[in-house]
Each structure stands twice: as C-alpha cells, then as structure tokens.
Backbone bond lengths (Angstrom), bond angles and torsions (degrees), N, CA, C in turn:
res aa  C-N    CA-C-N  psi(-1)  N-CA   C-N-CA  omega(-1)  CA-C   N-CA-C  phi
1 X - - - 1.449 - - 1.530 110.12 -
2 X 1.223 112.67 -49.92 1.652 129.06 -173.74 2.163 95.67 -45.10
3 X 1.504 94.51 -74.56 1.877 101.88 -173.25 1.178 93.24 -54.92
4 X 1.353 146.43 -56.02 1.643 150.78 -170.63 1.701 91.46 -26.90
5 X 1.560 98.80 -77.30 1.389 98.98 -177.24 1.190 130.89 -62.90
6 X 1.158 119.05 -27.00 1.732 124.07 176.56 1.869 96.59 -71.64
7 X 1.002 126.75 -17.78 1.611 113.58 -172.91 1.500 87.52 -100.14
8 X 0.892 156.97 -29.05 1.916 156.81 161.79 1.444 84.84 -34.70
9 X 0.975 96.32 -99.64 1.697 124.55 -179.09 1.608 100.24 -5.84
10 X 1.493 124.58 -90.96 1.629 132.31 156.09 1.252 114.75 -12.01
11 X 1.148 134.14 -33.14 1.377 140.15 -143.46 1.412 82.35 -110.18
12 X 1.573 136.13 -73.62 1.570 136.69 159.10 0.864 115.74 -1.14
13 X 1.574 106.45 -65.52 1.938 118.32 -150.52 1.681 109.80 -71.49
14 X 1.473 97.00 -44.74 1.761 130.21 179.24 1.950 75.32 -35.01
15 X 1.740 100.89 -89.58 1.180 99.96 -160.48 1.590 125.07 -35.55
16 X 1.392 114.15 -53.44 1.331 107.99 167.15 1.565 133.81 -37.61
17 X 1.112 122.98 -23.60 1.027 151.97 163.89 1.436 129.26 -65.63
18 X 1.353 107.80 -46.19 1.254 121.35 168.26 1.642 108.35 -76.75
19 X 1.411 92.30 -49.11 1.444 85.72 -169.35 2.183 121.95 -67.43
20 X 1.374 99.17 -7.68 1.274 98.48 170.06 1.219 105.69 -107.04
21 X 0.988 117.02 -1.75 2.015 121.95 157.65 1.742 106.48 -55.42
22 X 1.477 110.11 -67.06 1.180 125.21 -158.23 1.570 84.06 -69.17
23 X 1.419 141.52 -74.88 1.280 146.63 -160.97 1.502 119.99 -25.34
24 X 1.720 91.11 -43.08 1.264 99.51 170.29 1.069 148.01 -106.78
25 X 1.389 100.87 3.24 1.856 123.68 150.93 1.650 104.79 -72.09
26 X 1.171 121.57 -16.09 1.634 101.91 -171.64 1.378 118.71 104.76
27 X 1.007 110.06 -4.57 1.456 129.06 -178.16 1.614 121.52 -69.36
28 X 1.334 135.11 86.06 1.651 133.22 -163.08 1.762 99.31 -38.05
29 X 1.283 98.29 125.07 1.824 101.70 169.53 1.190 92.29 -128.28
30 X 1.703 112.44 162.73 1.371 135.39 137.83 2.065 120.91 1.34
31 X 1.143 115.26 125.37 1.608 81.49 -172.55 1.707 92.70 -69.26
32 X 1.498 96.15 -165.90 1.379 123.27 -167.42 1.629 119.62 -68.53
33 X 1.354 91.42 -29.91 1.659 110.67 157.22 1.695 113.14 -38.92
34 X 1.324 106.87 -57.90 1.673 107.35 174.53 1.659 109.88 -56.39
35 X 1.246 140.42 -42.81 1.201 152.82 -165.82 1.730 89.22 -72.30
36 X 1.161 106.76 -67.93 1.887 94.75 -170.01 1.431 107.34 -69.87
37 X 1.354 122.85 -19.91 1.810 103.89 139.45 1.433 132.18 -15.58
38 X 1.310 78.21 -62.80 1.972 80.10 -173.71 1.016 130.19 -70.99
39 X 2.033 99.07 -36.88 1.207 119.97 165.63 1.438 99.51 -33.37
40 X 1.504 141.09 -76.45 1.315 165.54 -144.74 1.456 90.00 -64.22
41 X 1.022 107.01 -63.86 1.221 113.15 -161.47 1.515 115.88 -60.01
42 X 1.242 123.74 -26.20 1.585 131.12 169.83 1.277 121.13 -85.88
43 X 1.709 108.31 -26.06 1.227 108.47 170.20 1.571 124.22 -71.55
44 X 1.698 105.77 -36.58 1.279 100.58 177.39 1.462 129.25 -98.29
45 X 1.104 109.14 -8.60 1.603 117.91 160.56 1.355 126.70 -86.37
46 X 1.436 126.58 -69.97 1.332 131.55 175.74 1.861 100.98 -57.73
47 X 0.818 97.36 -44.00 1.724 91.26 -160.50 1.292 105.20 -76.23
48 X 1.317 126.52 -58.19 1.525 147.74 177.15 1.488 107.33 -51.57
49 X 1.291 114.24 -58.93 1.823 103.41 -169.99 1.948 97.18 -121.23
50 X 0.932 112.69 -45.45 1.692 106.00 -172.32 1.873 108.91 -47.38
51 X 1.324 102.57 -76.72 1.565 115.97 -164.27 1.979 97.19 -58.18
52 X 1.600 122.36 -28.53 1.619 113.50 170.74 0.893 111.96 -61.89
53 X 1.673 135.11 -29.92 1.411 131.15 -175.07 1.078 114.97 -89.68
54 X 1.134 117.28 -37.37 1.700 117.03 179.06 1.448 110.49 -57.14
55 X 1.599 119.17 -32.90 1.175 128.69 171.82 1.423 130.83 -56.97
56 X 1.901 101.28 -47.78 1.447 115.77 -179.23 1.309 93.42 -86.77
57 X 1.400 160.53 -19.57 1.647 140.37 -148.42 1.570 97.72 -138.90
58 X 0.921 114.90 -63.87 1.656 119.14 -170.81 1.545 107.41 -56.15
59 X 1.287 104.02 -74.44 1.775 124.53 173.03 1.630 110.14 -23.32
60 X 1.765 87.67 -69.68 1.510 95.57 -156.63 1.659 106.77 -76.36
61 X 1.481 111.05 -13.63 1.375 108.77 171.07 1.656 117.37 -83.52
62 X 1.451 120.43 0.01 1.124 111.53 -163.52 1.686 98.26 -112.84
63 X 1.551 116.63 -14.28 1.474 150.88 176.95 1.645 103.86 -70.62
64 X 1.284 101.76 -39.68 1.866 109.93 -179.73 1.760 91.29 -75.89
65 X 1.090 115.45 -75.43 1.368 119.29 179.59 1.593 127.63 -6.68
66 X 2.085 90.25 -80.75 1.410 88.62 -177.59 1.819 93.69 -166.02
67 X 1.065 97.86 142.47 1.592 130.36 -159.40 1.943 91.71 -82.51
68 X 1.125 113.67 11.48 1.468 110.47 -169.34 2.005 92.14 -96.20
69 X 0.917 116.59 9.25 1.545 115.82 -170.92 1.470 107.23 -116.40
70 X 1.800 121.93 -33.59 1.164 121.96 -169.94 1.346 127.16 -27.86
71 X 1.436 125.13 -55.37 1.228 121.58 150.28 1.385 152.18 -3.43
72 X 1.859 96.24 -80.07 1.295 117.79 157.33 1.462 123.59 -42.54
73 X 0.974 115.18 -53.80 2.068 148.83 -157.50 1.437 81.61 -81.52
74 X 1.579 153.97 -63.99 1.211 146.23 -159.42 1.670 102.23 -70.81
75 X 1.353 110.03 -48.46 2.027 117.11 -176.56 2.186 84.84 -63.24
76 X 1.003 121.78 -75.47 1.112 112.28 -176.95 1.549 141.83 -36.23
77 X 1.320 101.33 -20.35 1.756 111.56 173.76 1.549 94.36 -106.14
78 X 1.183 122.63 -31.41 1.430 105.05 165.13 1.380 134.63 -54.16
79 X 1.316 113.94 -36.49 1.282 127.60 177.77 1.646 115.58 -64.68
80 X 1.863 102.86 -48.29 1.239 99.36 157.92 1.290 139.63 -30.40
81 X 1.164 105.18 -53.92 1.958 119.12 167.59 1.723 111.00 -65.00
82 X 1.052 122.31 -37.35 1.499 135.59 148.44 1.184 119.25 -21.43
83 X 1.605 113.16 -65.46 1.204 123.90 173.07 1.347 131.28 -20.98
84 X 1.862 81.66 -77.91 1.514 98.64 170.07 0.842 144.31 -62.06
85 X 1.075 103.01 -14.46 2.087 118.97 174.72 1.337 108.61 -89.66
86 X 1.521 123.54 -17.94 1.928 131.36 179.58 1.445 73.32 -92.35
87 X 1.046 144.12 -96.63 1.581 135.53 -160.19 1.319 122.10 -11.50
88 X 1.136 105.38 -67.95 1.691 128.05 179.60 1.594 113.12 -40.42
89 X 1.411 89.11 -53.38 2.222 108.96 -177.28 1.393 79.17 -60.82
90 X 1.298 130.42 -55.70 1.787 121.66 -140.07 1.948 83.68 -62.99
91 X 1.156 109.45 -78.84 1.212 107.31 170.49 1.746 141.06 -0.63
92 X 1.206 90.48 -56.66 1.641 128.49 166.54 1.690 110.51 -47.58
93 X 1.574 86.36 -62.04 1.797 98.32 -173.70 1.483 102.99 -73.96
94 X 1.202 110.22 -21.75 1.867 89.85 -178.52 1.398 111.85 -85.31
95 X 1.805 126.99 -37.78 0.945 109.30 171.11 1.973 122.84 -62.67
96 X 1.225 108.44 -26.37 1.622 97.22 160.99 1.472 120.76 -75.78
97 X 0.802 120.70 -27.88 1.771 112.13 156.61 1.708 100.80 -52.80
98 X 1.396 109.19 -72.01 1.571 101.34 -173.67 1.368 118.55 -16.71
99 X 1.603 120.44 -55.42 1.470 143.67 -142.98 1.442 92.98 -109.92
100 X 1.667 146.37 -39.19 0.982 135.70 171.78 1.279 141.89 -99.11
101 X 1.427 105.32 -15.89 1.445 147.93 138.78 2.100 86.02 94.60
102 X 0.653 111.02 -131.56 1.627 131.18 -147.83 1.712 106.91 -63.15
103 X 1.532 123.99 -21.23 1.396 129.18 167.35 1.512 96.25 -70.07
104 X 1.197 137.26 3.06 1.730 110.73 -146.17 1.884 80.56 -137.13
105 X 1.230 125.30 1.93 1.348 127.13 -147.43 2.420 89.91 -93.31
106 X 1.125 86.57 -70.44 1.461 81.52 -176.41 1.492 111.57 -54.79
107 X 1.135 141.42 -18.43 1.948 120.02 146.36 1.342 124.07 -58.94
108 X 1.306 119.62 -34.38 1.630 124.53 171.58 1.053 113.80 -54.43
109 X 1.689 131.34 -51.75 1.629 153.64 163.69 1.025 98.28 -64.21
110 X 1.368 146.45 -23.70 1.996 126.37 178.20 1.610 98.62 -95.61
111 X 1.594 125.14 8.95 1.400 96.33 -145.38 2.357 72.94 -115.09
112 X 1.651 78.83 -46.23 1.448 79.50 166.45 1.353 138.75 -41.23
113 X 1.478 103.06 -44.69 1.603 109.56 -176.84 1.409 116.81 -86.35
114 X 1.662 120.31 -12.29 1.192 133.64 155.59 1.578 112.06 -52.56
115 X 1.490 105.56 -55.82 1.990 99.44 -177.65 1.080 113.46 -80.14
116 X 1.537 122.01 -24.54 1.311 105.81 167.99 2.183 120.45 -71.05
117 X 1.078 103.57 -0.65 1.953 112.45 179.04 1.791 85.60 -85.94
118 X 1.444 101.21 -59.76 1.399 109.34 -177.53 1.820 111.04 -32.68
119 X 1.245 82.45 -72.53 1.734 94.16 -171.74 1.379 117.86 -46.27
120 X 1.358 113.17 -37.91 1.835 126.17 -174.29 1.533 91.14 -62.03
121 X 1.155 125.33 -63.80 1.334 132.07 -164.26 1.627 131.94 -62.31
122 X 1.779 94.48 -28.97 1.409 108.35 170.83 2.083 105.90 -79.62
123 X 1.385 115.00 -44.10 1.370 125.24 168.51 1.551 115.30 -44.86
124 X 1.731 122.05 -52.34 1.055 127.43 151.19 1.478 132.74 -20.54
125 X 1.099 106.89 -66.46 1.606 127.29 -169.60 1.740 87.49 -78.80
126 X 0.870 141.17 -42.98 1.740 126.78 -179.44 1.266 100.31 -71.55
127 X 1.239 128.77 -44.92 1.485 122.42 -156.69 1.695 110.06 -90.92
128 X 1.330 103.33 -19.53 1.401 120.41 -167.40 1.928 115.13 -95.39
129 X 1.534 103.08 -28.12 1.191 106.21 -178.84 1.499 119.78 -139.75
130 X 1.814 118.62 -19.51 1.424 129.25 176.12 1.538 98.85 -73.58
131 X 2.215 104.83 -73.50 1.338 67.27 -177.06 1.580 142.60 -112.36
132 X 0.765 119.06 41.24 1.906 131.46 143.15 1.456 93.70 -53.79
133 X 1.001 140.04 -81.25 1.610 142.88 -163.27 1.742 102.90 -54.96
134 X 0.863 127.91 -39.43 1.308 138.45 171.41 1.958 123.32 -57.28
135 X 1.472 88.57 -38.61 1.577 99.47 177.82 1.409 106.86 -87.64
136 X 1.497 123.57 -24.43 1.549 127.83 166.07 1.733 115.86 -81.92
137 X 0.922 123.07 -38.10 1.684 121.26 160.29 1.258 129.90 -98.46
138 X 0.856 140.85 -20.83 1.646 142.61 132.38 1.190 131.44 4.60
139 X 1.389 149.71 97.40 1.064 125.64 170.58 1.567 115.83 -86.96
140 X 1.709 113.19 -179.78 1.465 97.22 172.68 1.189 121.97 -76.88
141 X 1.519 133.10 -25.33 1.599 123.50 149.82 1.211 117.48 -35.17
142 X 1.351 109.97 -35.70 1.918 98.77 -178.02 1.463 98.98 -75.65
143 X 0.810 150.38 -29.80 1.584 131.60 -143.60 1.493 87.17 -106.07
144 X 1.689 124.67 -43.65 1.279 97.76 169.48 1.528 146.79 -67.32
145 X 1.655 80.68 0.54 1.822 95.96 174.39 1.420 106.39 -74.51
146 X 0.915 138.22 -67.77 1.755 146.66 102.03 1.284 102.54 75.31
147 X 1.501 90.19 -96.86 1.436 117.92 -166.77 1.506 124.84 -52.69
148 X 2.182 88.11 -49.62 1.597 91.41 165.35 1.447 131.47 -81.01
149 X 1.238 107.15 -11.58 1.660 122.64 170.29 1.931 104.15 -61.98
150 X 1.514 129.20 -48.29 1.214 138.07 179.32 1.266 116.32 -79.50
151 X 1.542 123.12 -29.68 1.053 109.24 -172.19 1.733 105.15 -98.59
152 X 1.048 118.51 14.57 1.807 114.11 158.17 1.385 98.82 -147.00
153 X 1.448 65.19 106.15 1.622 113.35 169.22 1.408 90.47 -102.37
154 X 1.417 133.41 64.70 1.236 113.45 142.24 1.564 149.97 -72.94
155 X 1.319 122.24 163.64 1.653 100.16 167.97 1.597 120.77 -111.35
156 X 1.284 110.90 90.42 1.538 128.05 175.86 1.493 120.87 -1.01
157 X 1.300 115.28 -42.27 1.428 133.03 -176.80 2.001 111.27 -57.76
158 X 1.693 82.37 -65.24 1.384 91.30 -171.59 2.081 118.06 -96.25
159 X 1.694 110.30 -25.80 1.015 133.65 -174.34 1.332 119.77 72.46
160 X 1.017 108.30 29.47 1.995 122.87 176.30 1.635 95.69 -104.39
161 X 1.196 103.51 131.76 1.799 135.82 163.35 1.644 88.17 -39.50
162 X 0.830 79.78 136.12 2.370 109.39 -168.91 2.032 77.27 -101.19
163 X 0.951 118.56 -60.71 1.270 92.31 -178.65 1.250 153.72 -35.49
164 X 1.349 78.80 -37.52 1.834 85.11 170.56 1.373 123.90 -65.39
165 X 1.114 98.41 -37.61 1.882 119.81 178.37 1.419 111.94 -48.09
166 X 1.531 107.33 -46.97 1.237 141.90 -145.43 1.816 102.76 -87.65
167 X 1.490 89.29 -29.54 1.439 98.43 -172.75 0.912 99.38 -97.11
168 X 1.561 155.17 -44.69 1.611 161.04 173.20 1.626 90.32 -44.20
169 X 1.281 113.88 -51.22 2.001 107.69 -161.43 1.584 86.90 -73.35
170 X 0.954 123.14 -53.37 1.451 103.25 -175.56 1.364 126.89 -56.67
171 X 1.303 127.94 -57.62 1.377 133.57 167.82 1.628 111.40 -21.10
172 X 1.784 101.16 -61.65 1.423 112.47 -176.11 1.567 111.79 -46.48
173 X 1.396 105.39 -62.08 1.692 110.46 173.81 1.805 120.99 -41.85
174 X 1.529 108.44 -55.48 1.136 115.49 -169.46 1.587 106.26 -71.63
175 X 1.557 122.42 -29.75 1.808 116.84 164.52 1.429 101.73 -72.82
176 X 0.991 125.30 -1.69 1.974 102.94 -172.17 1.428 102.33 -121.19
177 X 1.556 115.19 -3.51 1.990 107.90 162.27 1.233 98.85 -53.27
178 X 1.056 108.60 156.89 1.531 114.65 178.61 2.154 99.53 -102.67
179 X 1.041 95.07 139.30 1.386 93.89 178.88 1.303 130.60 -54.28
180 X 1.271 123.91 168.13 1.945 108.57 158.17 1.478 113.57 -86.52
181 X 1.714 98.27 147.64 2.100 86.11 176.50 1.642 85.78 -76.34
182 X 2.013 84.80 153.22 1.513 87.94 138.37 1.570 131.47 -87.85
C-alpha cells in the first residue's frame, strides 16, 4: 500500500512537471485548473493522511524496534513538514503567475522541479532504507497494525472510503497530462 501510494504520488508530480514543461514551450495544456488538481491532490492525500501515518505506525513502530534508524526517521518527518511549506510556495507561484502572468512563470517551473528532486529523494530514503529495515524488525502484529492503519483511509466527517475519491482525482489528473510527443 505504502509504494502503491508513493508511485500515485510520482505519477502526479511527473505530471506537474510535464505539464509546466509543455506550458512553457507553448504547447496547449489542460487549463490551470488541472494543475491545482494536483496541487489538491498532494495536499490532501500524501500530506493529510499518507506522510501522518507513516509517522504514527511505520516510524513509531520501527522507533520501538530499534534506535539504529533515529536519524533517518528525524530527516524523514522533517521533510514531511518540508513538504508542506514547498507545496504552499508552489501554490504561491501559481497564483502570481495567475495575476502576473508570464514574468512570474519560470519560479513556478524552478519551484516545481525543485519538489519533484525533493520528492524522488524523500521516496528514496523510505523505500530504500525504512522499508528494508521494516521487513527485518517488524513483527507480524506490526504490519497488521499497518495494514489496517493504511487501508482506512477514511474521511471522519462523512465515513466513506477517501479512496475512492482519491482514486477518481487521480485517474482525472493522470488522463488529462498531456502526453510526450514522440
């Protein structure tokens, strides 16, 4: 579930990426509406429920374990908070593009390709060193804490599976990147 979502996520950012690639070659995209999609879409999934759990279940179960991670696990929840603050700017820069239009465009595109280096690198370090370390200290109580901790993703308010939601916004995003030519 954890990589499931971290490759969604990639798959987002990619687009963002592309899509201020193409924007700024001249290339007709999606309006900008699709772009604060994603925006949306990273803010309220990855940021909102993914990176809290990894914090409360993964982290803190791998923290009981063994003190050989502290390090890692501290750069990693930091970044989390990172996130949101590169999110926020990204945010920032598009509505001044909105309002200033084409002077304001190459910070939106440097700010992007910054979280997406960011993002590869924070995904890395989970996938590359948590969980390997996770499948060696882990017990199977942990993973079933895990599992049921990730797999309800509910939303408190209404009590309907966030997934589904989650999966419609994505779909939408990932059909409306615009492709690469060959």
């Amino acid at each position: 579930m954890i990589i499931r979502e971290h490759q969604q996520l990639s798959t987002v950012i990619a687009g963002m990426q592309r899509f201020v690639e193409l924007h700024g070659a001249g290339v007709k995209t999606p309006g900008l509406m699709v772009f604060r999609a994603m925006l949306y879409y990273i803010r309220e999934y990855p940021e909102r429920i993914h990176h809290p759990k990894e914090e409360q279940y993964l982290f803190a179960r791998l923290w009981h374990r063994t003190r050989e991670l502290d390090e890692v696990i501290a750069d990693l929840e930091a970044q989390h908070a990172q996130g949101e603050a590169r999110l926020r700017n990204i945010e920032h820069a598009l509505t001044r593009y909105e309002l200033a239009g084409e002077s304001a465009f190459s910070q939106l595109r440097g700010m992007v390709d910054e979280y997406a280096a960011f993002y590869r690198n924070h995904r890395r370090l989970e996938e590359e060193v948590i969980l390997p370390a996770a499948r060696q200290w882990l017990t199977v109580e942990d993973w079933i804490e895990l599992d049921n901790a990730f797999g309800a993703n509910r939303d408190p308010f209404e009590g309907a599976k966030l997934d589904e939601d989650f999966e419609r916004l994505y779909s939408l995003i990932v059909q409306t990147i615009p492709k690469a030519q060959a």
